[in-house]
KOLNULO-897646 format. One record per residue (C-alpha): x, y, z; chain. Coordinates in pm, 1 decimal. Last residue first. Layout:
! KOLNULO-897646
<atom><u>X</u><v>Y</v><w>Z</w><chain>A</chain></atom>
...
***
This chain:
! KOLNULO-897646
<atom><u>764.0</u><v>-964.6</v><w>1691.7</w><chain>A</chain></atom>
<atom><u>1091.8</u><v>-1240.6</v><w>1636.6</w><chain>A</chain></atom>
<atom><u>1121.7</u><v>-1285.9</v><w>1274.7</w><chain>A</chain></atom>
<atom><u>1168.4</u><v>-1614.3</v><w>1153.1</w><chain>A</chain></atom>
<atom><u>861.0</u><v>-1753.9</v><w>1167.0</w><chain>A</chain></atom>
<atom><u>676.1</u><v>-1409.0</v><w>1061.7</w><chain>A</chain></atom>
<atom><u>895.6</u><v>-1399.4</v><w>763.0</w><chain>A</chain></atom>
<atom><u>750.6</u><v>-1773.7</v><w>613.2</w><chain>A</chain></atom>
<atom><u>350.4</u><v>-1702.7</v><w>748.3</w><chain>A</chain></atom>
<atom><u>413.9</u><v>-1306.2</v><w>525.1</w><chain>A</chain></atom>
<atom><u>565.8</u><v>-1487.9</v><w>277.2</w><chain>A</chain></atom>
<atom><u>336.7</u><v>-1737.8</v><w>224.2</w><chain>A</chain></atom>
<atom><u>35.9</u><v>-1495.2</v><w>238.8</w><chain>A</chain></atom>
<atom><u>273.4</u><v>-1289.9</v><w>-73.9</w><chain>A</chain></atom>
<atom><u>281.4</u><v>-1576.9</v><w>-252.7</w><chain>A</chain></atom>
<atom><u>-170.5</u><v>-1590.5</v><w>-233.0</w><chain>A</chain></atom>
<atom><u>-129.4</u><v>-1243.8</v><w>-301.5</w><chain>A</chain></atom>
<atom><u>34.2</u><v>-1283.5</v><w>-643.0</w><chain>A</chain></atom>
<atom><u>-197.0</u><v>-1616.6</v><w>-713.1</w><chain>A</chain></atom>
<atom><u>-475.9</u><v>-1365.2</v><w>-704.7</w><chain>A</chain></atom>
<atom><u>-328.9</u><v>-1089.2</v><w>-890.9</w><chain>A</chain></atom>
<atom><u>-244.7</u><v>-1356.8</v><w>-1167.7</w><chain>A</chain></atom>
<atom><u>-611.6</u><v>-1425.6</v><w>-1160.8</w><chain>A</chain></atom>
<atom><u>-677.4</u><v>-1087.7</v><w>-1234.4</w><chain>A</chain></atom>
<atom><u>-448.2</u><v>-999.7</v><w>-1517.7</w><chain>A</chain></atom>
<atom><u>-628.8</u><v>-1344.8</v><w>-1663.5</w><chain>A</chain></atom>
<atom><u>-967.1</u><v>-1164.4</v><w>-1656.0</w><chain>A</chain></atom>
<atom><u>-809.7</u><v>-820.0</v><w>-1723.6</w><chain>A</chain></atom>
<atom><u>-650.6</u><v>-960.4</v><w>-2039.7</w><chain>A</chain></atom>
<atom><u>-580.7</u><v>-624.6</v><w>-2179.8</w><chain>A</chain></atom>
<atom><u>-243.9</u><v>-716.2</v><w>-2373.9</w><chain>A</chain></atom>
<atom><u>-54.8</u><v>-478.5</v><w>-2138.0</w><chain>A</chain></atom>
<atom><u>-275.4</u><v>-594.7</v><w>-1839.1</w><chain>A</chain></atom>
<atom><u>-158.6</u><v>-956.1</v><w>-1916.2</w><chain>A</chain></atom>
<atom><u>184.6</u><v>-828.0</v><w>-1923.3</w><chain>A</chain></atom>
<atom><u>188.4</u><v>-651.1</v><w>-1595.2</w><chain>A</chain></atom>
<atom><u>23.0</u><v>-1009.5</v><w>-1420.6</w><chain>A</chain></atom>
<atom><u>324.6</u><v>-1207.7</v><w>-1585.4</w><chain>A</chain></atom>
<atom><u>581.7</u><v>-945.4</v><w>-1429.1</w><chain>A</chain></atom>
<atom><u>375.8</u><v>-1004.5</v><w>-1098.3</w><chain>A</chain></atom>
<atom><u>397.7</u><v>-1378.6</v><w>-1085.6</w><chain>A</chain></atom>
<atom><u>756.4</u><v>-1366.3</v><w>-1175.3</w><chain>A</chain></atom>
<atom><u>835.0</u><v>-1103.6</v><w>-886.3</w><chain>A</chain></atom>
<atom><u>604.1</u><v>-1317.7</v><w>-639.1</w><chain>A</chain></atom>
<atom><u>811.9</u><v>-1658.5</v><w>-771.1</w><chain>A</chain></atom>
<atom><u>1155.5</u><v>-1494.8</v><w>-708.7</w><chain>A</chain></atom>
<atom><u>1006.4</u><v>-1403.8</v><w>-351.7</w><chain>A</chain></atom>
<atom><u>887.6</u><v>-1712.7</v><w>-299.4</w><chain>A</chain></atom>
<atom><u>1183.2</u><v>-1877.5</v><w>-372.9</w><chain>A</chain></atom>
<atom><u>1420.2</u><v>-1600.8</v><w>-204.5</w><chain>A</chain></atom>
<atom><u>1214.3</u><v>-1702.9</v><w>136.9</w><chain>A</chain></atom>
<atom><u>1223.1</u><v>-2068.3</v><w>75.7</w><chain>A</chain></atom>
<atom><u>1643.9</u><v>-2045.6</v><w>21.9</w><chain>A</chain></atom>
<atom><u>1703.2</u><v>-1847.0</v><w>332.1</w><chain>A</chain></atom>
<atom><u>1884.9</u><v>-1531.2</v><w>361.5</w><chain>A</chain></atom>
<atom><u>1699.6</u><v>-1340.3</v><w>641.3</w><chain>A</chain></atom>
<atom><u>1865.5</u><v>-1042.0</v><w>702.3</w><chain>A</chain></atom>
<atom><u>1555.4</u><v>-786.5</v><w>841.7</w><chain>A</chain></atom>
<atom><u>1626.5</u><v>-523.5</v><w>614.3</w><chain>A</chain></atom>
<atom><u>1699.6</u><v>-772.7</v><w>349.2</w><chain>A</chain></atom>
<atom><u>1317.3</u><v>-871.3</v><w>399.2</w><chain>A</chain></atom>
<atom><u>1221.8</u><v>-586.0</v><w>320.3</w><chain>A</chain></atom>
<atom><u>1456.0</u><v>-518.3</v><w>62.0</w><chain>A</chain></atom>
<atom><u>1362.9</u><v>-832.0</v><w>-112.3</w><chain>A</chain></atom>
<atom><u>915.6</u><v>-711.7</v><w>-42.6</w><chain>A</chain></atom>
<atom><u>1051.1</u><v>-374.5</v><w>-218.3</w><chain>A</chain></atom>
<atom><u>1067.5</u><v>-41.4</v><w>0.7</w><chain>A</chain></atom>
<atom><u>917.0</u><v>217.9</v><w>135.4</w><chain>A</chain></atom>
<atom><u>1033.8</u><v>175.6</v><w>475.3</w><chain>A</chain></atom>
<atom><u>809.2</u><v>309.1</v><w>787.3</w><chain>A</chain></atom>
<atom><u>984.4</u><v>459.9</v><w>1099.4</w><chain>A</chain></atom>
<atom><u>726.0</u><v>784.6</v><w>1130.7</w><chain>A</chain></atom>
<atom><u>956.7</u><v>988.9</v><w>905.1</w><chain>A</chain></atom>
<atom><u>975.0</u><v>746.0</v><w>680.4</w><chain>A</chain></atom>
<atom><u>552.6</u><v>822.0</v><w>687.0</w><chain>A</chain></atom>
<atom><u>574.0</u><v>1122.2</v><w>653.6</w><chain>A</chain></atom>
<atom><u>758.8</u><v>1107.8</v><w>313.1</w><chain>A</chain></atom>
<atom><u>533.5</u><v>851.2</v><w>158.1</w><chain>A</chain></atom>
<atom><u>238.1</u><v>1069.3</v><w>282.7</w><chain>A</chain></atom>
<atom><u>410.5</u><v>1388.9</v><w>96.2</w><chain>A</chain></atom>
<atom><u>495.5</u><v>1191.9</v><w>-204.8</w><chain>A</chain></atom>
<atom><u>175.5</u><v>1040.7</v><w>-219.8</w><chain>A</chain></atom>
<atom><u>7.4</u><v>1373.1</v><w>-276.0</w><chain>A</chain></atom>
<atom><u>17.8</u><v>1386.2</v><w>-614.0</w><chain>A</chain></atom>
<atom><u>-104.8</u><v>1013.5</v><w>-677.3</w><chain>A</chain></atom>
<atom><u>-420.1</u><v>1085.4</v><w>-602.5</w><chain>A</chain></atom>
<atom><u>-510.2</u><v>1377.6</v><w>-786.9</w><chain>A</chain></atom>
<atom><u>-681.5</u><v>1135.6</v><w>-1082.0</w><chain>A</chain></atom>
<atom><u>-902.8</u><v>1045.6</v><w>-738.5</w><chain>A</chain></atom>
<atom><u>-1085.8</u><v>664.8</v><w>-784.7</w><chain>A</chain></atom>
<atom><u>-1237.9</u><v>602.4</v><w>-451.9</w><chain>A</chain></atom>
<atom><u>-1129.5</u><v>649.0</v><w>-70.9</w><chain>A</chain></atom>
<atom><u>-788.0</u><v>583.7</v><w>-146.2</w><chain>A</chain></atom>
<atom><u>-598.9</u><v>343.6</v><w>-12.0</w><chain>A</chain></atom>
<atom><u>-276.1</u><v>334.0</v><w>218.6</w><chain>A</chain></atom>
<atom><u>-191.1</u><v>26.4</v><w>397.8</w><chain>A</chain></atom>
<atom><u>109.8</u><v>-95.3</v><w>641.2</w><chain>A</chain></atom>
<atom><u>193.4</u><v>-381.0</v><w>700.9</w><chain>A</chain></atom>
<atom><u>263.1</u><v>-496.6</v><w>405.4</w><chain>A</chain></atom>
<atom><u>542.9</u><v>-692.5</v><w>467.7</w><chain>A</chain></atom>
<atom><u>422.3</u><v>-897.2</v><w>762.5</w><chain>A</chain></atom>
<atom><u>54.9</u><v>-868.8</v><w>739.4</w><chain>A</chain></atom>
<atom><u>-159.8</u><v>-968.0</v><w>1017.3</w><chain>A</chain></atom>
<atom><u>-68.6</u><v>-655.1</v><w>1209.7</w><chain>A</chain></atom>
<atom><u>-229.6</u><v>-440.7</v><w>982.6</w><chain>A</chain></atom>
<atom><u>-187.8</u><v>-88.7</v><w>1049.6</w><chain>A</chain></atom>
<atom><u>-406.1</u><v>153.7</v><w>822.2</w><chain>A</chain></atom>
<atom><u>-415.4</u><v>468.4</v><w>627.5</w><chain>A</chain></atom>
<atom><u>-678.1</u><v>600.1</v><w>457.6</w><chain>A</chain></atom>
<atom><u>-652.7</u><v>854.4</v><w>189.6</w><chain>A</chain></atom>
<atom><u>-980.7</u><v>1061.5</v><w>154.6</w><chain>A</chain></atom>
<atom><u>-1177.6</u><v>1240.3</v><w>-102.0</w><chain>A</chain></atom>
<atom><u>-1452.4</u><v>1364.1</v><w>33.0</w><chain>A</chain></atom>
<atom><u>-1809.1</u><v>1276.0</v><w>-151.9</w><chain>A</chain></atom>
<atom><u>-2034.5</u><v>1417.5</v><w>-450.7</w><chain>A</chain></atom>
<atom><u>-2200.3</u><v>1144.2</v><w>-594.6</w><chain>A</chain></atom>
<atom><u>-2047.9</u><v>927.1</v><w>-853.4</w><chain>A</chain></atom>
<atom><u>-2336.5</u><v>737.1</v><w>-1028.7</w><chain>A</chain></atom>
<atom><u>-2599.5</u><v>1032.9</v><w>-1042.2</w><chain>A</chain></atom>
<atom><u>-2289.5</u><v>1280.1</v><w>-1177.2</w><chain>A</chain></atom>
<atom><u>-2309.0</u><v>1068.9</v><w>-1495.5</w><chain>A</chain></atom>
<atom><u>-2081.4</u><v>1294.3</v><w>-1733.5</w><chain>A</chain></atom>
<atom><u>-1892.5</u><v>1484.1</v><w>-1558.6</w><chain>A</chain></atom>
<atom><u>-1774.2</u><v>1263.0</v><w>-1282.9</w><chain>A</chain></atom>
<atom><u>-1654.1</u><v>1027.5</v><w>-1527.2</w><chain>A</chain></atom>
<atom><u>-1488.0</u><v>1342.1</v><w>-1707.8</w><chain>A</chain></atom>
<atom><u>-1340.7</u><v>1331.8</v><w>-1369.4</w><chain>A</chain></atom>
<atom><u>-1430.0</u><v>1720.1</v><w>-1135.6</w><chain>A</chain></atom>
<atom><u>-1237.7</u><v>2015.2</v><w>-1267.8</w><chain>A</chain></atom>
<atom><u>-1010.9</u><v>2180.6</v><w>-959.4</w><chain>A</chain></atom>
<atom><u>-934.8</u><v>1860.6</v><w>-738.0</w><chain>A</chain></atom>
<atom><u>-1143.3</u><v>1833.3</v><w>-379.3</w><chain>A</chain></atom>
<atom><u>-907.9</u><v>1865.7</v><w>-169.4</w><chain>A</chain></atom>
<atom><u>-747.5</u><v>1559.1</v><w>-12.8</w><chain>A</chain></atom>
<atom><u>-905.8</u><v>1443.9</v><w>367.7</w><chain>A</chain></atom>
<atom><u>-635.1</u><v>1214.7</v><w>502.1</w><chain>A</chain></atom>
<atom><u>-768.6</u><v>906.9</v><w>779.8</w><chain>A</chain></atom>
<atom><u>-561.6</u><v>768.2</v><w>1002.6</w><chain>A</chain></atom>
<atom><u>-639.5</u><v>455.9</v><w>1157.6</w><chain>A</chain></atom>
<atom><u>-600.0</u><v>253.6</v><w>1527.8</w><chain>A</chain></atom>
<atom><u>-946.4</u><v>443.9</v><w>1623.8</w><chain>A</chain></atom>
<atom><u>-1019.6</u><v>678.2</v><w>1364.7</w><chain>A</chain></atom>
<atom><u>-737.4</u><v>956.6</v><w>1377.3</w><chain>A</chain></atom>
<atom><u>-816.2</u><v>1293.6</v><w>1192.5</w><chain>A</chain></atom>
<atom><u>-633.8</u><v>1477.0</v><w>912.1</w><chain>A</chain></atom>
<atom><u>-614.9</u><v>1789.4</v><w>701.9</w><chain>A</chain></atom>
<atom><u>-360.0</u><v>1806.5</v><w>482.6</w><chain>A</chain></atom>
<atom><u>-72.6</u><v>2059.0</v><w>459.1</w><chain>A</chain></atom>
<atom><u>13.5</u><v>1943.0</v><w>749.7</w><chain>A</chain></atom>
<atom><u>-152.6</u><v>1748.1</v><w>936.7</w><chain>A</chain></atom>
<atom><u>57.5</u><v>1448.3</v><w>825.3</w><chain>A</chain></atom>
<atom><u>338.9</u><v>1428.5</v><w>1120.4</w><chain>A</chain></atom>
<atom><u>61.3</u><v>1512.6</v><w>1368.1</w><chain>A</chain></atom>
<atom><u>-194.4</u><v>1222.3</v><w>1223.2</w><chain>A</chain></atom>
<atom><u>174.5</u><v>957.5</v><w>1240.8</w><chain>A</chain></atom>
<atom><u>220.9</u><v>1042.7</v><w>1610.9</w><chain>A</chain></atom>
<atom><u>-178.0</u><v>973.8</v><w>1673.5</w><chain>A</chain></atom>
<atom><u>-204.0</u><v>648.9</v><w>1429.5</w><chain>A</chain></atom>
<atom><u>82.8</u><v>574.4</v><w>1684.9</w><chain>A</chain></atom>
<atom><u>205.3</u><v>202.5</v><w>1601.4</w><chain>A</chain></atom>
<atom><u>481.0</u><v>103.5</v><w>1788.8</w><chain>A</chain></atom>
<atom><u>850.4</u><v>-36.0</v><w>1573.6</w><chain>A</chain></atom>
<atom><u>1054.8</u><v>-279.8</v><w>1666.4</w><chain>A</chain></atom>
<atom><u>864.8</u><v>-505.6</v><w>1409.4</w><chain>A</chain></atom>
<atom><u>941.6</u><v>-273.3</v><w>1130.8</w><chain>A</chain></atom>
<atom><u>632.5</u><v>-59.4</v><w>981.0</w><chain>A</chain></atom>
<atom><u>640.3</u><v>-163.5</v><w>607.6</w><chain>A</chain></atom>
<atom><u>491.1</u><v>35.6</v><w>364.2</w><chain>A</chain></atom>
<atom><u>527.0</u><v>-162.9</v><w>-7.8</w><chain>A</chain></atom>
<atom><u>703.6</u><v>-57.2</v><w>-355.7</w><chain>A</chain></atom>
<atom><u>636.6</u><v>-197.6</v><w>-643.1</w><chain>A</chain></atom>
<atom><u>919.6</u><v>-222.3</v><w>-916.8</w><chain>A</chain></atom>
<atom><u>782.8</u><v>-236.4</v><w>-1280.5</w><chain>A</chain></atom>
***
């Protein structure tokens, strides 16, 4: 499976302000100091998680929050969801497209990087070793090894840190 990352180029200033007036509508939004933060409606029939132990999931706005993180070279850009939402993914599209509208590319960590045009042989190794890592994490979640699905995670992001300190030396901010 192909993952797909929000990446604000370099050349490009952060407005949580522009990008809460692209995004107002259809949702309603507010800025939060140098975030942006999505209120979803509330979806017609509550989780059967929901449901069934209402004392464990109380009643709360859903919200998509989305975040700069200078930091981060790739992923730059963040968008999380409050708490689990089965509507969640519906409104992605719209974000997604508001945010390419903004200047962000939805794109793969290769792309990414192709964007920028840096062929060097570290770079491609970690990003050969980030795809392998990943593939291996998808098949330990297949088998239901969460345990091992997690550690994989872990040594996914740890590739991805190396990336972000390779990138950043190469890539004048």
């Amino acid at each position: 499976m192909t993952e797909l990352v929000h990446h604000l180029p370099h050349n490009t200033f952060w407005d949580p302000t522009r990008l809460s007036g692209l995004l107002n509508h259809p949702f309603q939004v507010q800025t939060v100091g140098e975030s942006v933060v999505v209120k979803l409606p509330e979806p017609e029939k509550p989780s059967l998680i929901a449901e069934l132990f209402p004392h464990l999931i109380p009643p709360k706005v859903n919200e998509i929050l989305i975040e700069y993180r200078e930091k981060n070279f790739v992923r730059n850009v963040r968008v999380s969801c409050s708490r689990v939402y089965a509507g969640y993914d519906a409104y992605l599209p719209l974000i997604d497209s508001s945010l390419e509208s903004f200047g962000c590319l939805i794109r793969t960590e290769r792309q990414i990087v192709e964007y920028y045009q840096i062929f060097d042989e570290q770079v491609e190794l970690l990003l050969d070793e980030i795809e392998k890592i990943r593939g291996e994490k998808e098949s330990l979640v297949q088998q239901q090894d969460f345990d091992g699905a997690v550690l994989k995670r872990d040594e996914e992001y740890e590739f991805i840190s190396k990336l972000d300190s390779a990138l950043a030396a190469r890539v004048e901010r």
